[in-house]
C-alpha positions in Angstrom: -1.5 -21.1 14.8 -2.3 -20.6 10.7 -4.1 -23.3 9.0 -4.0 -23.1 4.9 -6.0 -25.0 2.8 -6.6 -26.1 -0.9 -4.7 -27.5 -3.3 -0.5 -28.5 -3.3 0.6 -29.6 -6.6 3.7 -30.3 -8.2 5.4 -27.4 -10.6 6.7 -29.4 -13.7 8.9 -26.2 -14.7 10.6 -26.1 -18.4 14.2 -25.6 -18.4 16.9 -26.4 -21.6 19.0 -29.7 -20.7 22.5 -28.7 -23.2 22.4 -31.3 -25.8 19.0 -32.5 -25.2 16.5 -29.6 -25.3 13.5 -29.0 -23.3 12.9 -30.6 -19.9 10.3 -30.0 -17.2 11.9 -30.5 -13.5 9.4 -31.5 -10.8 9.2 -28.4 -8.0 6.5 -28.9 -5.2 4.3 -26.0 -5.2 0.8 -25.0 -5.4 -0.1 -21.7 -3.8 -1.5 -22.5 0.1 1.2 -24.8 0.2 3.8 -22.0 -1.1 2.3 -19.8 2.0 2.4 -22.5 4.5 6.2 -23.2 3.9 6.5 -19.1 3.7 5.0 -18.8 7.5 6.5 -22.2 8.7 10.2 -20.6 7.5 9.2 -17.5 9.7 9.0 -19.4 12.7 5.2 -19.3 13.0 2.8 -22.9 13.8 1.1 -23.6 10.6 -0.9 -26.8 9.6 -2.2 -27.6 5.6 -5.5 -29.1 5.5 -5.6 -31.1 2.4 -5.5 -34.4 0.4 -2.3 -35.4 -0.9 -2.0 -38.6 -3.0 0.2 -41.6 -2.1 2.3 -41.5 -4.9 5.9 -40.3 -5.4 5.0 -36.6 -6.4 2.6 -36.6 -3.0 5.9 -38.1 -1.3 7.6 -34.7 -2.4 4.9 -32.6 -1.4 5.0 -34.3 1.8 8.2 -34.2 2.5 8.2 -30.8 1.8 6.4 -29.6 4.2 7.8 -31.7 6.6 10.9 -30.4 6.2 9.9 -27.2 6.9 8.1 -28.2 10.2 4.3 -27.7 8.8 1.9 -29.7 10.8 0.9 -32.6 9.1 -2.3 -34.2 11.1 -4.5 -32.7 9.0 -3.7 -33.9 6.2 -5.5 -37.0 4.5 -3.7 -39.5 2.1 -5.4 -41.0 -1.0 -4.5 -43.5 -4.1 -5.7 -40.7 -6.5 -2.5 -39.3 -8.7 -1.1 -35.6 -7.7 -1.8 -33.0 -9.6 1.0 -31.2 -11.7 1.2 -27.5 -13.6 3.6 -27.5 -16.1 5.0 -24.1 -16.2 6.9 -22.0 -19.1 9.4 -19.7 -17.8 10.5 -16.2 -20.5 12.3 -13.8 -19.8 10.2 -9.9 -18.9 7.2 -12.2 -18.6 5.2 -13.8 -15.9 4.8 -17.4 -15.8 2.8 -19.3 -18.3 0.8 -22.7 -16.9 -0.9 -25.8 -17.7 -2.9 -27.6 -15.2 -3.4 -31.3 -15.1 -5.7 -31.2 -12.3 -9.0 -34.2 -13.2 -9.1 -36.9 -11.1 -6.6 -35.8 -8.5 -5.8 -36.1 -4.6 -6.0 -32.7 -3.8 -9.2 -31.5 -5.6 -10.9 -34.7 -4.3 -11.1 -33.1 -0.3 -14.7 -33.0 0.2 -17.5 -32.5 3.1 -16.8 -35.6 4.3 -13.1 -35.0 4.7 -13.6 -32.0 6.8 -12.3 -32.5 10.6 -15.1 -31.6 12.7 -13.1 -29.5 14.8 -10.0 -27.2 14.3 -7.2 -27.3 17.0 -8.1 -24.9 20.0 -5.4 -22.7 19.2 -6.2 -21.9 15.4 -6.3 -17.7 15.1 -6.4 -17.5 11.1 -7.5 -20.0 8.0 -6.1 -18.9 5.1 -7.9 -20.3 1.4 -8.2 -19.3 -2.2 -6.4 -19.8 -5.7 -7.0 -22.7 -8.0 -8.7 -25.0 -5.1 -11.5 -22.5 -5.1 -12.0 -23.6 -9.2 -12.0 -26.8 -8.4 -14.7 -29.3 -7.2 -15.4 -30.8 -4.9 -12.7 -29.0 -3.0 -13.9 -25.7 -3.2 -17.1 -26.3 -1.9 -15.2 -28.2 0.9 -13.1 -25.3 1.8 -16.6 -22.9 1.5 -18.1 -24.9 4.5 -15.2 -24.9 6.6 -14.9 -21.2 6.5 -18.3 -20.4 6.5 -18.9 -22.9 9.1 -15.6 -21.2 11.5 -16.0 -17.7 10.2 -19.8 -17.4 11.7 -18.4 -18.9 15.9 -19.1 -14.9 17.2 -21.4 -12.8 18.4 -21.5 -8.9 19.0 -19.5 -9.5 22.3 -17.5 -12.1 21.5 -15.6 -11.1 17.8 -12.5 -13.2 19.2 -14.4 -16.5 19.0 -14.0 -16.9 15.1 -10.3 -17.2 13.8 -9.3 -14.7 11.3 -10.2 -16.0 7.9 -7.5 -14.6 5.1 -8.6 -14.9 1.5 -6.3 -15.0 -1.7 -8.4 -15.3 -5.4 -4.6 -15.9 -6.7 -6.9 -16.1 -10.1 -6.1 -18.2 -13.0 -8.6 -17.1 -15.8 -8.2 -20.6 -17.7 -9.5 -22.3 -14.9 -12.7 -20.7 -14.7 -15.7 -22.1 -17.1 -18.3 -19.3 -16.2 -17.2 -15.7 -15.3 -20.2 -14.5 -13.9 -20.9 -17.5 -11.5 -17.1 -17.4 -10.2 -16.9 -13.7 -9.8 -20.5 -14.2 -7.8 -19.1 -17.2 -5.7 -15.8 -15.0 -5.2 -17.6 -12.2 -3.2 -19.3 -15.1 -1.6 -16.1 -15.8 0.0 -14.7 -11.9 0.5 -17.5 -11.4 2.4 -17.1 -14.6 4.6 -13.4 -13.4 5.1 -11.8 -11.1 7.1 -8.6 -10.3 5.2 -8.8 -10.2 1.5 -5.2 -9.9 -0.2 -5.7 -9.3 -4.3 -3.4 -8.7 -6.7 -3.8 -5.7 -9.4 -4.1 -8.4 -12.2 -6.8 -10.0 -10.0 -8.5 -6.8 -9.9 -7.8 -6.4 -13.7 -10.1 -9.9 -14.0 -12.7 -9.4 -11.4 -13.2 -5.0 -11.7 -11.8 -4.3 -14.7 -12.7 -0.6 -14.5 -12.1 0.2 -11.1 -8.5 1.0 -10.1 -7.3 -0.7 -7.6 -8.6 1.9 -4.3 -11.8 1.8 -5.6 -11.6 -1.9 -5.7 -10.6 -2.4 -2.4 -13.1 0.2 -1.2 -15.6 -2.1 -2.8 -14.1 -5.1 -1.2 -14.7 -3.5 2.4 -18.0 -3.3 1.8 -18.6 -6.6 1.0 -17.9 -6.8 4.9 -13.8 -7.7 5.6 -12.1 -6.3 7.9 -8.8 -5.0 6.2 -8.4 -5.3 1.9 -5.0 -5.4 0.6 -4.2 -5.2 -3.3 0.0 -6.2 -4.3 1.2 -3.7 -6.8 4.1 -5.3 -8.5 6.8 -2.1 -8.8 4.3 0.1 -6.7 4.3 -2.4 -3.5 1.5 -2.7 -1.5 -1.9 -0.8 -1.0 -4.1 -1.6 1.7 -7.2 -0.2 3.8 -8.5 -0.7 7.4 -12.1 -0.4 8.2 -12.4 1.0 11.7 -15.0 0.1 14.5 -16.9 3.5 13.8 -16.9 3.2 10.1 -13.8 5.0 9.1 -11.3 3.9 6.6 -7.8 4.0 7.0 -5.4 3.5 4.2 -1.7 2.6 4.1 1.2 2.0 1.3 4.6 0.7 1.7 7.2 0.0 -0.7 9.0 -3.0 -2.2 12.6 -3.6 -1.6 15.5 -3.2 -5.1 16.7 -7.0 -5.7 17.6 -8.4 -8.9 14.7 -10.2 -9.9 15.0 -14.0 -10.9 11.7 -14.8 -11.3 8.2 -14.3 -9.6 7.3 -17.7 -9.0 5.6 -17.9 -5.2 6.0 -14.2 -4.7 2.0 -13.2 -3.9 2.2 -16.6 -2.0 5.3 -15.5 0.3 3.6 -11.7 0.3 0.5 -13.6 2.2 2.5 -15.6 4.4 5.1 -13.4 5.8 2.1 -10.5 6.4 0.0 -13.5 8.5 3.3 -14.2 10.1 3.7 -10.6 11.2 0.4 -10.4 12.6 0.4 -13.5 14.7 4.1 -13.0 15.6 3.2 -9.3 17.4 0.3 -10.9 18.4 -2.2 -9.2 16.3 -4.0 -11.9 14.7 -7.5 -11.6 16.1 -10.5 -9.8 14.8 -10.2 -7.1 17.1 -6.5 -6.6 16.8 -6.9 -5.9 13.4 -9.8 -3.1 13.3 -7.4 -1.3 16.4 -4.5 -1.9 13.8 -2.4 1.6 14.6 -1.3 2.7 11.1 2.7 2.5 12.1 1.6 -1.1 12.8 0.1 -1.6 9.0 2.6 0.0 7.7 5.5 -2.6 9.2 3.5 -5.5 8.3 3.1 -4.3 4.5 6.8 -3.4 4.3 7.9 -7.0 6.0 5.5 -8.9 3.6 7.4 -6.7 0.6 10.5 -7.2 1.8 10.1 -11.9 1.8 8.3 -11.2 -2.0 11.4 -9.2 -2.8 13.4 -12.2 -1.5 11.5 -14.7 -2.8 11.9 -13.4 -6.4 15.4 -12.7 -6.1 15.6 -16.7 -6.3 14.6 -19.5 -8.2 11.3 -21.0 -7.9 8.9 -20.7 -4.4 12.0 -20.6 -2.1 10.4 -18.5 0.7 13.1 -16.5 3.4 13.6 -17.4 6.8 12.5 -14.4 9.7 16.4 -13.8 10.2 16.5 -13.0 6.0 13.7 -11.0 6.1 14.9 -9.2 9.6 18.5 -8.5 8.2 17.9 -7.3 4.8 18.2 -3.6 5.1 16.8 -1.1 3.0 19.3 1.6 1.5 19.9 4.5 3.8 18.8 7.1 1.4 15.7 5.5 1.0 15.3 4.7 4.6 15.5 8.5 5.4 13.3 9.2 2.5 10.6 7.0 4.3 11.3 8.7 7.7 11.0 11.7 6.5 7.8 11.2 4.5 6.0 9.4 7.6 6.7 12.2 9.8 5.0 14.7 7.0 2.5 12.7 7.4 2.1 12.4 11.0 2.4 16.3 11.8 -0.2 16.8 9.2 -3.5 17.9 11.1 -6.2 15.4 11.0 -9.5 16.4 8.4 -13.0 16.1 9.7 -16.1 14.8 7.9 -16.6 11.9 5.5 -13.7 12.6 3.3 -12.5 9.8 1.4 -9.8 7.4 3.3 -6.5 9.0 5.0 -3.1 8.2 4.1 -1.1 6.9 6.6 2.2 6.7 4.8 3.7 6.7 0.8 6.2 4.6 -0.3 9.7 5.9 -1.8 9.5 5.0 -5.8 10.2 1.4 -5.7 11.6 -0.8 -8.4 11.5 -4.3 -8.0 8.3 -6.4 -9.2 6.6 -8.6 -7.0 3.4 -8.9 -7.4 2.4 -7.5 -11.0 1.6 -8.6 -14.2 5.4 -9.9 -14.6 5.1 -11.0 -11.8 1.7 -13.5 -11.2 2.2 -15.8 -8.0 2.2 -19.7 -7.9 
């Protein structure tokens, strides 16, 4: 089971009215609970932990994830007001927000909020975006995972649940640069996944490209480093038991684009969902992660973002979408033929720099890029 945690919120997203002009139509969203309705969708247990307010926009949040059968006992209710981004949709460009965010239910979770035990069956917490800007939830949410992430010791790595971390970063939101990006590696070295996007990286390490990113990421201590690449898919690297590095690419999937709203989100979600449905999602699992196996969890994750942005708004796709959308067959061979390159290639010795397990086909849908910045 996948607990997510921070901040749900409703998306007040501009739209022309003929005759009237400009309106702004309330979505639910907010980007843990975007992921948690992406895994629920997928057929995977997933609770929010979270404070939702009592009035009609937390009803809709609510219900929301209700609807899509997301736990709800962990969720606390308050009088405070929700909180609402109003968002600006235009056309080639990613989309624009304003966050109305003082006062409210959701960035009111604090210490004292915090159950003081997780169900026996939680194997990942996933955190991050705006929540982690916002006090005193994100100091709330840095408690709980340093407080879950540090149950091991050397023989027992399975004790701890997999902590998944997502910086989903909104520039705006942040007053100090340097203190963020400090309490930022903070939590990527609490974690054990760390999924970034290129325009994270662009914020954070604005002169490293994204490998060399990542490469610093893993060793900040996480156990696998993923970056979204918009057209270019998805890059990630494994660190190994012995030290090695392993790194993997896989493509996105050609679907008219929409828009981008939820796409990182659903990218997050559906790669969890992968893990926990092969049953993967341990500590241990993941540093024996074979590089076929990274590979299909990279391309399933592309292939709900694709989805996702094929439609309006955070509308995540259910496992029998994902499962039955079907690459072309030129492009199928292509990748085939390109893994088994790969795989007859003979292995190098000595501390070269991380293998390549497999290259994506030239994709051209964007999910994940600077068009395309998640919800």
């Amino acid at each position: 089971m996948i607990i997510c945690c921070g901040e749900a919120l409703i998306d007040m997203v501009r739209l022309q009215v003929p005759g009237s002009g400009d309106a702004f139509l309330p979505l639910p969203g907010g980007s843990p609970s975007n992921t948690a309705v992406a895994i629920a969708r997928l057929g995977v247990d997933v609770k929010f932990l979270g404070r939702f307010s009592t009035d009609f926009f937390g009803e809709i949040l609510v219900k929301r994830l209700r609807d899509n059968r997301v736990g709800e006992d962990l969720i606390i209710r308050s009088g405070q007001n929700s909180a609402l981004a109003f968002v600006k949709l235009e056309k080639g460009k990613g989309p624009q927000y304003i966050f109305y965010t003082e006062g409210t239910a959701d960035r009111s979770l604090s210490l004292e909020d915090l159950p003081q035990k997780l169900p026996s069956d939680t194997r990942c917490i996933l955190f991050g975006s705006i929540a982690m800007t916002m006090e005193p939830l994100a100091s709330a949410i840095e408690a709980l995972i340093l407080r879950e992430g540090t149950r091991k010791n050397a023989d027992q790595m399975d004790k701890a649940p997999v902590i998944s971390f997502d910086p989903n970063i909104r520039p705006f939101m942040i007053k100090d640069r340097d203190v963020y990006l400090r309490r930022v590696e903070k939590w990527i070295a609490a974690s054990t996944i760390t999924k970034i996007s290129s325009e994270d990286f662009e914020y954070i390490y604005p002169k490293l490209d994204p490998e060399k990113a990542l490469q610093k990421i893993l060793a900040m201590g996480p156990r696998l480093a993923i970056c979204t690449l918009g057209p270019k898919g998805a890059l990630a690297l494994v660190r190994r038991n012995d030290g090695s590095v392993t790194k993997v690419s896989a493509p996105v999937v050609d679907l008219p684009v929409t828009d981008t709203i939820g796409a990182g989100d659903t990218f997050h979600g559906a790669f969890l969902s992968w893990l926990e449905i092969k049953g993967m999602m341990s500590r241990s699992a993941l540093a024996n992660l074979s590089e076929t196996d990274l590979y299909e969890a990279l391309f399933f994750a592309n292939k709900a973002a694709s989805i996702v942005c094929s439609r309006r708004g955070a509308d995540p796709p259910t496992l029998k979408e994902v499962e039955n959308l079907k690459i072309p067959a030129a492009k199928a061979q292509a990748k085939k033929q390109t893994a088994k390159a790969i795989e007859a290639k003979p292995k190098e010795t000595g501390k070269a720099s991380p293998k390549t397990a497999k290259k994506a086909p030239a994709p051209t849908a964007n999910t994940h890029g600077k068009t395309g910045k998640k919800s």
